[in-house]
N, C-alpha and C positions, 0 to 999 in steps of 0.2 A: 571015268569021272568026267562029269560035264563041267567045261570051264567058263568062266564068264565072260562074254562078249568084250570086245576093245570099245566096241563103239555103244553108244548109250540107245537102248530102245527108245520108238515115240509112243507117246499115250496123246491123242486127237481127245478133245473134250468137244462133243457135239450136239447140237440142239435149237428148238426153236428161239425166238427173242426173250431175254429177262426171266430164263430158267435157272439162273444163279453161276453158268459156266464159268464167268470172271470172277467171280467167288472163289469156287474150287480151285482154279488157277494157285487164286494167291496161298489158297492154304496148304495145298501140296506143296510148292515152290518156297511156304513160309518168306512169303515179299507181297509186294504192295505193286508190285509191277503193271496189272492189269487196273484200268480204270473201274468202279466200279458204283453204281449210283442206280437209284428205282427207278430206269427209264428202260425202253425196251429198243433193242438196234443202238447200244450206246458201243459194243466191239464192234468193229470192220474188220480189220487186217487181222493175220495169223501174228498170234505171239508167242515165244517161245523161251523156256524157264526148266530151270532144272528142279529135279524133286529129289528127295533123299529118301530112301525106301530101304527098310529092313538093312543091311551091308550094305547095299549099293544104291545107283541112282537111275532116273531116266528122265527122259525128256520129255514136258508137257506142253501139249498147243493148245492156247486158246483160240478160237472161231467165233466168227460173227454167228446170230443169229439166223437160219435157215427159214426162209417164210413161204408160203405158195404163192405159184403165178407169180411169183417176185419179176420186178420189172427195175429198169436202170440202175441205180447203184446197189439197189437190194440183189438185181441178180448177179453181179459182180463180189457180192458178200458172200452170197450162199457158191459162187464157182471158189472162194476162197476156201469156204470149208469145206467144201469135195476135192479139193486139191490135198488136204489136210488126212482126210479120210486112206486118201488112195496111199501118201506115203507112211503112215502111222502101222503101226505092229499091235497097238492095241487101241480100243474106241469106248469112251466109256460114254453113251448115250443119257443126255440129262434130258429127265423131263418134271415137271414141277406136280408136286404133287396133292398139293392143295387142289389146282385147278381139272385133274384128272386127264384123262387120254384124249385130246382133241382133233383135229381133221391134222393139224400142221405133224402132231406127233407121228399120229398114222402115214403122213406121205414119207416123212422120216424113216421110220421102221421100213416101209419098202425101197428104200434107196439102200437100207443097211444089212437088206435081205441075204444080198449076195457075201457080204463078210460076218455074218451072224458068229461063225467060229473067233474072231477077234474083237465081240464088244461084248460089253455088257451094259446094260440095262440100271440107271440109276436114279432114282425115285427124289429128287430133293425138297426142301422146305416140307419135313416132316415132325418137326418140335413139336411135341406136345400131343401129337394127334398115335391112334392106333395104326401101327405102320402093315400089318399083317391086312386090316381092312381096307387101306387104301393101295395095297399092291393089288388087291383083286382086280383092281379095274384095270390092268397097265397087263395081266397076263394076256389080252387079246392079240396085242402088236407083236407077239410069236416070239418075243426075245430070251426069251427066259425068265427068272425070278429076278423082281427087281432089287436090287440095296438099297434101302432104305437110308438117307444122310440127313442131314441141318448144317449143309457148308457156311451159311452165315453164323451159327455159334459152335461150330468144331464139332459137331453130332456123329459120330459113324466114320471119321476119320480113322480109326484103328483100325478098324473092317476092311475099310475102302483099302488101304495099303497093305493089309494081309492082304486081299484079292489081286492087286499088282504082283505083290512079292510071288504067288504061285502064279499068275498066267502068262509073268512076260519074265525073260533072262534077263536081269538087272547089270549093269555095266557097274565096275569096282569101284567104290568110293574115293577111293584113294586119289580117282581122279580131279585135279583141278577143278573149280567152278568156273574160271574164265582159262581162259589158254592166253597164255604169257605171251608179250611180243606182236600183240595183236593191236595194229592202227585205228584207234576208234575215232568215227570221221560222223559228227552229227551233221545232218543236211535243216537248215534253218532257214527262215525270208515269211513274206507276208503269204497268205491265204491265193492258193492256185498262182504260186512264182512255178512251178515245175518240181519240189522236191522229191515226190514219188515219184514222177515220170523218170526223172535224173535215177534213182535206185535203182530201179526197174531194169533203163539200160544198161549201166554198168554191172549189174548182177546175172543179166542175160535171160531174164525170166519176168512175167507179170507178178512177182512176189507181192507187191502190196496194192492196194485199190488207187489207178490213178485215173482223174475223173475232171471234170471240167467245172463239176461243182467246187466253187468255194467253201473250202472245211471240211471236203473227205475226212484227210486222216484226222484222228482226235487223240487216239493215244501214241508213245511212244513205241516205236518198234525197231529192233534191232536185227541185223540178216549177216550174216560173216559169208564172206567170198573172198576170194585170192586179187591180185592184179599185180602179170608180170613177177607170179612165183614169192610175193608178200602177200601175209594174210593181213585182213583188216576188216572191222565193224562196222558198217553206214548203219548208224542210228534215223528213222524218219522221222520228222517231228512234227509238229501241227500248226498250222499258219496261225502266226499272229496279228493282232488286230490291235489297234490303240485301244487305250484302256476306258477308254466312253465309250467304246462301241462293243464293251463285253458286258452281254447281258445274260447270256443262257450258262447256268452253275456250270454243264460238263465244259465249258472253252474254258471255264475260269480254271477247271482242274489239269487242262492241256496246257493251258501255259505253265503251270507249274511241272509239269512235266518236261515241257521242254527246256527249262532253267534246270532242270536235272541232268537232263540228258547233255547242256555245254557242259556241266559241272563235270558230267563223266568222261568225255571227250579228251581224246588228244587233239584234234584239228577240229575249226568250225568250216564247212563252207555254206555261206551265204548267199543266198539265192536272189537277183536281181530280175526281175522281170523287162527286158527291156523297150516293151513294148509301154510300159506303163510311166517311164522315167523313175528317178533315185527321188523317192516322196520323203516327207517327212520319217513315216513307221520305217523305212529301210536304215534310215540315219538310227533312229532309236534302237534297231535291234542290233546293228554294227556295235554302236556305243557302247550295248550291253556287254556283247561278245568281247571289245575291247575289255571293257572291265575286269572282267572275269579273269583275262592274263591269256585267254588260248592263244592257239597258235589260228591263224585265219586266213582263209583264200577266197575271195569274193569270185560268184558264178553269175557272170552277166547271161543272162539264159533268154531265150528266143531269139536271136541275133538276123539267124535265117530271118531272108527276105525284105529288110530293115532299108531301106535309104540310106544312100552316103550322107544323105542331111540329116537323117534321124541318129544313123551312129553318133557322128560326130557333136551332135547333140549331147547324147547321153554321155559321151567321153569329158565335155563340161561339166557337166551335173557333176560327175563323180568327183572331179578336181573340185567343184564348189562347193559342193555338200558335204563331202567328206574328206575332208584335211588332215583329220585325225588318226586315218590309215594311210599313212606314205609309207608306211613299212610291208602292208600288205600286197598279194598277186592278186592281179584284175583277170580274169581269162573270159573272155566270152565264147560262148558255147548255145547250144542248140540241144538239149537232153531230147528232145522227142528224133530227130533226127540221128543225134550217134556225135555230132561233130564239134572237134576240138579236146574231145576228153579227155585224150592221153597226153595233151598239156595242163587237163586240171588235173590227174591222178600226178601228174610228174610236180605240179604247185602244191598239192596237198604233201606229196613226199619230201621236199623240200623245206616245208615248213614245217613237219614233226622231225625234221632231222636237226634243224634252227633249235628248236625247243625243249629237243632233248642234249645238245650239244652237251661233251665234258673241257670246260674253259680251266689251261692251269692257272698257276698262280704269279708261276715267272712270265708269262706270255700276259696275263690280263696286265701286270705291271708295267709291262714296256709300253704296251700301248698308251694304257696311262701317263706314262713319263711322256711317250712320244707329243702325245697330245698336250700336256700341257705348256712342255718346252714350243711347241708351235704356235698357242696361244695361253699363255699364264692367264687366273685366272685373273677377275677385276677384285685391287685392294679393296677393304673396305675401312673408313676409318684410320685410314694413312696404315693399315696391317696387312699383310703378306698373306693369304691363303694358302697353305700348305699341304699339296693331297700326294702321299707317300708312296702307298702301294695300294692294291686290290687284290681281291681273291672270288671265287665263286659261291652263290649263295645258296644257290637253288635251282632247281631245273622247269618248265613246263611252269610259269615261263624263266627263262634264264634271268638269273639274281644276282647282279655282283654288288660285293661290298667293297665302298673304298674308303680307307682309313686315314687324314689328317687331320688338321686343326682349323677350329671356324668353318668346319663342314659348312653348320647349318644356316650358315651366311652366304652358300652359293644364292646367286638367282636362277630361274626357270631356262635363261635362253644360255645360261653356262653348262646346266645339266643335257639339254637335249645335244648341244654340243659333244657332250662326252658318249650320249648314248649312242648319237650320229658314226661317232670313234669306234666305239666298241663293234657297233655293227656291221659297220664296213671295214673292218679287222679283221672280224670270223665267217663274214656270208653271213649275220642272223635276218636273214627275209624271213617276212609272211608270219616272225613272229615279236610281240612286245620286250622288251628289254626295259626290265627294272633295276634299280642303281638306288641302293642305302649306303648310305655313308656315316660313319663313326667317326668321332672327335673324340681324340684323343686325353685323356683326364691330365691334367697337372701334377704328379707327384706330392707336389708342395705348396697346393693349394690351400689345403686348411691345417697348415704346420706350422707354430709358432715360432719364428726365428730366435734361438738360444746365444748369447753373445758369449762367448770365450770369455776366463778373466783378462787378459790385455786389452777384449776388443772393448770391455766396460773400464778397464782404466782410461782406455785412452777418449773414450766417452766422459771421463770424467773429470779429466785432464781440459778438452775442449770448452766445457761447462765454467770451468774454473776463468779461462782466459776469456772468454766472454765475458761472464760478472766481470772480472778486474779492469776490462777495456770500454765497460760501460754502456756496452750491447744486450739488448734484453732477452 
């Protein structure tokens, strides 16, 4: 009896520009992972998605589009999906099929000659039309019979996934979608700061298009690699731009994607060009990334070759411009060269260890106590502020609660005081520390004080010697 593989097969989705492959992506994968819009060359990089098939699952790559004579970054798209091709177990060749068999299909088919045993041949954008007549033309490129699909309205999905289910050994369902314990580390910053390049190195491989063009990448892409025997996800993301200067629809759907990909994130690192200074947009994407509560390591990148006057420069910028991260790691580094990394990978570890920290409740306490008996807080209204105890809220980012009376009377420079406390108590670097505090209810707020009979005689008694003394 044949058993089914540990490791999940790949299924390569390949084809010229705007043949619908980021389509099929999402609908095998059932996600929206893949960018996908009526432009033609809107994928670059390899993406990769799990599909659920018959009992089990495998793995699907999207690929940029394949074009002829492709020159500069088109030919670095098309080396992307021949890199795709050569590790995949199965190749399902899209070609569209309204527009019929064309010169770019035909170079395709002889690239795909030599693995003709592990593709097949798939016919798309066939809604409505006779698919029997429009496969005629597509029998020339030697592939075999084509499948006919409509991946923008779910057409032939059932087929398409029988034919999975019989030509590739499906790996067990049973398995996880994401593997547990796994450090997802988003790379963010402005438009050509270094984030691909930075992937690239630390994964040890040209995994995704790094280019000198402003706005290579557009979609999000995820790559899992080890470092130092931890696993972890560098998410790439796509350069941000102020928002006056986003005109073209697909930037506008890449930002939204990279707001996804902090969301998804346990660590941001921040990509600092420092060739360029800390501009305005770097403050704003910091700010974001603050927001959000990650955990954060700022990558001062190009560093190589910089003036002691230009460093030190930029080492003001960052104290001026950004005041807001005192709690974060600075590293500067060099992603095209290799150098300083295994002080950013040791800052990124650092700060998802910050973020996942477990704080008790006797230890948040003392510290609390500690800190207040050093500086009580300031009365207000001639009253005492009283903060008891604390406990832990939340993790990613770290949330403590602290419990007394006229909480919500502290001010701002008594709270960062306490955060300052907590921080430097546990090591939390590199990550935000949030602090809610609860005031405590009055029991006997809205209870109508009951007088005893004596305590109403003796009310009534005083009443008495008043009137007789001529007191009103």
């Amino acid at each position: 009896m044949e058993h089914a593989p540990l490791v999940a097969p790949t299924v390569a989705l390949v084809g010229r520009p705007n043949v619908g492959k980021s389509t099929l992506f999402n609908q095998l994968t059932r996600t929206r992972d893949a960018l996908v819009a009526d432009e033609a060359g809107l994928t670059r990089d390899r993406q990769y998605g799990l599909a659920d098939i018959a009992d089990g699952h495998c793995i699907v790559v999207d690929t940029g589009g394949i074009m002829e004579q492709a020159e500069g970054l088109d030919a670095s798209v098309a080396e992307q999906s021949r890199l795709a091709i050569e590790e995949a177990d199965f190749v399902l060749f899209m070609v569209d099929g309204r527009a019929g068999v064309v010169s770019e299909d035909q170079a395709i088919a002889e690239m795909l000659r030599p693995h003709t045993a592990k593709t097949c041949l798939v016919m798309n954008k066939c809604e409505g039309l006779d698919r029997d007549v429009l496969a005629a033309d597509f029998f020339a490129l030697g592939l075999g019979d084509p499948l006919g699909i409509a991946a923008a309205h779910g057409q032939g999905m059932g087929l398409l996934r029988e034919l999975l289910a019989q030509r590739i050994a499906l790996a067990p369902s049973n398995k996880p979608r994401r593997e547990h314990g796994r450090v997802a580390v988003a790379l963010v910053g402005r438009p050509n700061a270094g984030k691909s390049t930075l992937l690239n190195r630390l994964v040890g491989e040209n995994r995704v298009i790094a280019s000198d063009v402003a706005g290579t990448t557009r979609d999000s892409v995820e790559v899992a690699f080890e470092y130092n025997g931890k696993p972890y996800t560098l998410i790439d993301t796509a350069g941000l731009r102020r928002k006056a200067k986003v005109y073209d629809r697909i930037e506008k759907f890449s930002v939204v994607k990279t707001l996804q990909a902090i969301e998804a994130s346990n660590v941001v690192v921040a990509l600092i060009d420092a060739r360029e200074g800390v501009g305005a947009q770097d403050a704003r994407i910091l700010g974001m990334v603050a927001e959000s509560g990650r955990a954060i390591v700022v990558a001062i990148n190009k560093w190589d070759g910089l003036e002691d006057e230009q460093r030190a420069q930029i080492k003001s910028e960052v104290e001026r411009k950004l005041p807001f991260l005192d709690y974060a790691s600075f590293v500067s580094i060099s992603a095209l060269h290799g150098s300083r990394l295994k002080e950013l990978m040791q800052a990124v570890s650092k700060a998802h260890r910050a973020a996942f920290c477990d704080l008790s409740t006797s230890a948040l306490s003392a510290v609390l106590e500690k800190a207040v008996h050093a500086h009580p807080p300031p009365a207000v209204a001639g009253r005492r502020i009283k903060l008891r105890y604390a406990h832990q809220g939340g993790r990613n980012p770290p949330t403590i609660v602290i419990h007394g009376n006229q909480t919500e009377k502290l001010n701002n420079n008594y709270r960062r005081y306490l955060v300052n406390a907590f921080r430097q108590a546990f090591e939390l670097d590199g990550t935000p520390v949030h602090l809610h505090f609860k005031t405590s209810d009055n029991p006997y707020k809205d209870r109508k004080n009951e007088l005893s009979t004596g305590q109403r005689r003796k009310r009534d008694r005083m009443i008495r010697h008043r009137i007789k003394s001529g007191k009103s």
